[in-house]
C-alpha positions in Angstrom: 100.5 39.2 34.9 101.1 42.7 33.4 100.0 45.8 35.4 96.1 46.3 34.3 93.3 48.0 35.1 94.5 49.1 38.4 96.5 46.1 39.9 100.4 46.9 39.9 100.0 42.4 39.4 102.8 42.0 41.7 103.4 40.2 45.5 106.2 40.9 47.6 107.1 37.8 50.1 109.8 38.5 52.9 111.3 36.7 55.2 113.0 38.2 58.2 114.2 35.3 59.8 116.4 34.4 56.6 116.4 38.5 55.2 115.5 37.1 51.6 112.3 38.5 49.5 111.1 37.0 46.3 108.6 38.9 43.7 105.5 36.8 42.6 103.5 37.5 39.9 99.2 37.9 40.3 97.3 35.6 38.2 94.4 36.9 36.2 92.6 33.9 37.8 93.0 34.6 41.3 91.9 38.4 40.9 88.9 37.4 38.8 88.3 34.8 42.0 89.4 37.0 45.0 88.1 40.7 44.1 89.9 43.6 45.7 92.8 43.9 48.5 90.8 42.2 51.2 89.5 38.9 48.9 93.5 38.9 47.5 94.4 39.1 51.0 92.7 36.3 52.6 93.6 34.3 50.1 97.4 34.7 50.8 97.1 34.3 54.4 95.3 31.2 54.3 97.1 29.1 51.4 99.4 26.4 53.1 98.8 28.5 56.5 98.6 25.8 59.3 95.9 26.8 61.9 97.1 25.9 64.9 100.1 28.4 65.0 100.4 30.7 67.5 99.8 34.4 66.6 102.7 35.3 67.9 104.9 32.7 66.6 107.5 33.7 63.2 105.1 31.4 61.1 102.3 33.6 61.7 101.7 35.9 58.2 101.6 39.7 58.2 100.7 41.1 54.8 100.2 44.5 53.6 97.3 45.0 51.2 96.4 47.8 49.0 93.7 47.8 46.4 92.5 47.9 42.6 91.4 51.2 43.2 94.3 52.7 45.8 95.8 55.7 44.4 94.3 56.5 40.9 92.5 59.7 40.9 89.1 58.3 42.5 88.1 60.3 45.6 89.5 59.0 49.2 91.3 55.8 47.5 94.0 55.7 49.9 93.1 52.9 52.2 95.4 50.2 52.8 94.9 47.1 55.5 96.8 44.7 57.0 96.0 40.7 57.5 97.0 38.4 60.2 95.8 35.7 62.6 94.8 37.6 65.7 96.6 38.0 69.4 93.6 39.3 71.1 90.8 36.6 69.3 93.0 33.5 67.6 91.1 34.2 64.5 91.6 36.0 61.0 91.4 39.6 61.4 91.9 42.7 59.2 92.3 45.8 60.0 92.2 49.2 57.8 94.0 52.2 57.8 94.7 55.5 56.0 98.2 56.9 55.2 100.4 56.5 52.4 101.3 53.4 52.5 99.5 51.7 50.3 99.9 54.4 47.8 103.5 54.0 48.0 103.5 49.9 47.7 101.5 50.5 44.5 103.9 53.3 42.9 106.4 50.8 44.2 104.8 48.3 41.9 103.1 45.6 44.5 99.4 44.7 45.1 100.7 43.0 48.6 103.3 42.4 50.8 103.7 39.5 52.8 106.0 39.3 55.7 106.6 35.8 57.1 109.1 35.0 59.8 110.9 36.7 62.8 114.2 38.7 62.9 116.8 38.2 66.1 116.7 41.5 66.9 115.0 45.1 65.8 114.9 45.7 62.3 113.1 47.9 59.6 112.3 47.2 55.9 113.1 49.5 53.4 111.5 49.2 49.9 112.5 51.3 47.0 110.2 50.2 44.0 111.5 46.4 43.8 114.9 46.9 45.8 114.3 45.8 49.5 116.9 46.4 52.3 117.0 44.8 55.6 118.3 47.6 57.9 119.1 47.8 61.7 116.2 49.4 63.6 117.5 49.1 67.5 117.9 53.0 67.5 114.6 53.1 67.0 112.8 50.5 69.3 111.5 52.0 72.4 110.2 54.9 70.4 106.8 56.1 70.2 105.2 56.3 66.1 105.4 59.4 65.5 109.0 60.2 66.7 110.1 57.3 64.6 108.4 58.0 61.8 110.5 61.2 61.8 113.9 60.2 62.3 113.4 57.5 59.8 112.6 59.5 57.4 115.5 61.9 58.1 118.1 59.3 58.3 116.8 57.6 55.0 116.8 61.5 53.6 113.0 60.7 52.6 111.3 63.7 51.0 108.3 61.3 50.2 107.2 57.5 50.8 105.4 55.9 54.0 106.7 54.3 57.2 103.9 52.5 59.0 105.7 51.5 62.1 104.8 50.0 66.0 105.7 51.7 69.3 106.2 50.4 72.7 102.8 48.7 73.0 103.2 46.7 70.0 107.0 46.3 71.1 105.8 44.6 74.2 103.2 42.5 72.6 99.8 44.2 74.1 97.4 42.4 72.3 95.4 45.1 71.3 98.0 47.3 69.9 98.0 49.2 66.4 100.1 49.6 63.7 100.3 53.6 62.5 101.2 55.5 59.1 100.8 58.8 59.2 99.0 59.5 62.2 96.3 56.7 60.7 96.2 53.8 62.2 95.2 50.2 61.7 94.0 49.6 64.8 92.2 46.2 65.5 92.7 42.6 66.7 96.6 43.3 67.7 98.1 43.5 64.5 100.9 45.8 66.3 101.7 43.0 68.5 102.0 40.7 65.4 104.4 43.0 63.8 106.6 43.5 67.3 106.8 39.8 67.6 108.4 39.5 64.5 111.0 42.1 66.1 109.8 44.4 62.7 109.6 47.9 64.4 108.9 49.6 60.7 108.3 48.9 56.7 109.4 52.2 54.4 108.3 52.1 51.2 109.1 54.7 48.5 107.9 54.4 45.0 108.1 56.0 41.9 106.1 54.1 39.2 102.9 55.0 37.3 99.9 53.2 38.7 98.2 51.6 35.8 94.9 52.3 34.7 92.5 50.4 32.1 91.1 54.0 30.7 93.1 57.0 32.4 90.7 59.8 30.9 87.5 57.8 31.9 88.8 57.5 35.2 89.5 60.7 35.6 86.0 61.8 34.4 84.6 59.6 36.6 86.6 60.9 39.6 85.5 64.6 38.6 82.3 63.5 39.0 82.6 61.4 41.6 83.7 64.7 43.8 80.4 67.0 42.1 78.0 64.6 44.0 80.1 64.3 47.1 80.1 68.1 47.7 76.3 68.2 46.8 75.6 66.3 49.6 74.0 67.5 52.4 76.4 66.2 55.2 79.3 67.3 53.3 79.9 70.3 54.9 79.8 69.3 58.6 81.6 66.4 57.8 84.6 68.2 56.4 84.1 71.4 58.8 83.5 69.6 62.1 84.9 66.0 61.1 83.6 62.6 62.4 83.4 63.7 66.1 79.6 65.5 65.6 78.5 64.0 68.9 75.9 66.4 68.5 73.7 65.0 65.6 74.7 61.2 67.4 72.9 61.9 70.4 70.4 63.9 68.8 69.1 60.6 66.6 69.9 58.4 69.9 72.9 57.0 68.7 75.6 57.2 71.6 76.2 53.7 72.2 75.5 54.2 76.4 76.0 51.4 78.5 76.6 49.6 75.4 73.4 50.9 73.7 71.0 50.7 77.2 70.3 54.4 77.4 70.1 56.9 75.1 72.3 59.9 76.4 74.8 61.2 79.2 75.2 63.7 81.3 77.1 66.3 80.5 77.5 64.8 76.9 77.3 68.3 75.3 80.8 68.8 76.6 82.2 66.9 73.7 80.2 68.6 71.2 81.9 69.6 68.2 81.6 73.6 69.1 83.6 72.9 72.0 86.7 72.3 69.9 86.1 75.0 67.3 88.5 77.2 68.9 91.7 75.2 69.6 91.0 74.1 65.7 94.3 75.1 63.9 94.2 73.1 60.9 92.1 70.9 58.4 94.1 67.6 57.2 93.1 64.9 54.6 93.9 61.6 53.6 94.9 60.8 50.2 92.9 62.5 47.5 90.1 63.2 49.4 88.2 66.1 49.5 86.8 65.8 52.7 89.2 66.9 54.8 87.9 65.3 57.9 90.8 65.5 60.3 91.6 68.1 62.6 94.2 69.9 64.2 94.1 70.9 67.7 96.4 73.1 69.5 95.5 73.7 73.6 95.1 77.1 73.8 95.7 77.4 78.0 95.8 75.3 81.3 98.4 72.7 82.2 98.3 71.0 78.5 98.8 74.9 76.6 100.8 74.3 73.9 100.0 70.7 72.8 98.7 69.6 69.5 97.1 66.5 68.1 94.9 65.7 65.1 91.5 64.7 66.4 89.4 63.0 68.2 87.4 61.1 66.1 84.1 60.3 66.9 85.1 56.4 68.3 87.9 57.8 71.0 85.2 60.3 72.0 82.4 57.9 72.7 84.4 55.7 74.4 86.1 58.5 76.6 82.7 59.3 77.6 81.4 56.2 78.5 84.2 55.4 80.3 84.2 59.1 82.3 83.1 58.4 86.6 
């Protein structure tokens, strides 16, 4: 189909085990049937998809989705998830993530991207609107996401575009382990360990094409207004001051999920509220086109950790830290 309303109308199908891709067109009939990236997506995974494969085995799918809406002007349409049968549960799973990536696989003119197969040995994906390179990735395996992010990036000379790569947990198939972009991460069911058994330690996408729209100016009217009512809201301005992590208001309304939602509160809970961090806050980061700017940048001020920096937590790693805590 031709790009419309959204939809670049494109799938990208690789295999690593034979380094050969093919470009598929959508049909109108299958969007019309299988709304958005994660309808779209289930239907790839599961046409001719045998069920009693193993996870972990090359005929196992991985696929890349991005959506109808990801990257036109509309507030926080950056999300992208990835499709799989699951490690940790043996059943479909999806998990979502933030980043660029899916951006950059629509400006690269695809809707998906389904990887299929297993490579002999280490390799990363490069995809430069509809030009795909296998490339060598063993100086790279071993490496933890963010370091590889970066020296992919320099070695490609990338000034733009996404890598959404694994480290050594999906390397070494732990079955819970996440695939990251950005410092986002598409955390659940093990779709890290999917992509590390498929020896795939990174996909690169960089591209360059308009992403269509059915009414640009509408859109973009829509999207203005769109961000009026988000700032009007009343949560709007802890939510982009303090983040997700406002334990605070959580275990004010009874919310804090203790001893897996027995009790109400914690000791020593209003050590993780959101004041506490205020002053090692360095910076305010957001995901594509959103206003929000929910993430945060910390920077330890003293003790035997002065000096490092990390963006968050968010309000999940907190909770869980917390429940976990002797």
């Amino acid at each position: 189909m031709k790009p419309k309303g959204g939809y670049a109308g494109k799938i990208l199908r690789i295999n690593l085990t034979s380094q050969t891709f093919a470009i598929e067109e959508l049909s109108e009939r299958d969007l019309l049937l299988y709304a958005g990236g994660r309808g779209l997506g289930i239907k790839l995974l599961y046409d001719g998809f045998s069920c009693g494969i193993s996870p972990l085995s090359p005929e196992n799918r991985l696929i890349f989705m991005s959506g109808p809406l990801t990257g036109t002007p509309f507030i926080s349409t950056g999300r992208w998830m990835v499709m799989t049968k699951s490690p940790l549960t043996g059943a479909y799973i999806r998990s979502v993530s933030g980043g660029m990536l899916g951006v950059e696989m629509k400006r690269a003119g695809f809707d998906a991207l389904v990887v299929e197969g297993a490579a002999a040995s280490p390799m990363q994906i490069y995809i430069h609107d509809e030009r795909v390179e296998f490339l060598n990735a063993s100086n790279y395996w071993g490496l933890t996401t963010g370091i590889a992010q970066e020296r992919i990036k320099t070695e490609l000379g990338l000034k733009k575009g996404a890598v959404a790569c694994i480290g050594p947990a999906g390397e070494n198939l732990v079955r819970f382990s996440a695939i990251v972009n950005d410092r986002r991460t598409a955390s659940r069911g093990g779709v890290g360990a999917v992509m590390g058994s498929k020896k795939l330690k990174a996909v690169v996408i960089n591209g360059d094409k308009d992403i269509p729209l059915a009414d640009r100016q509408a859109s973009l009217e829509l999207a203005k207004e769109q961000a009026r009512v988000m700032k009007e809201h009343p949560v709007f301005h802890d939510f982009s001051q303090k983040g997700t992590a406002m334990l605070e208001w959580i275990d004010s309304v009874g919310m804090l999920p203790v001893k897996n939602f027995q009790g109400l509160t914690l000791p020593g809970i209003d050590n993780l509220y959101s004041d506490r961090f205020s002053e090692i806050r360095v910076k305010h980061v957001a995901c594509y086109n959103c206003i929000l700017h929910c993430g945060k940048i910390y920077k330890v001020k003293e003790g035997k950790y002065a000096g490092a920096v990390s963006e968050g937590p968010e309000y999940e790693s907190m909770f869980a830290l917390e429940l976990i805590r002797k």
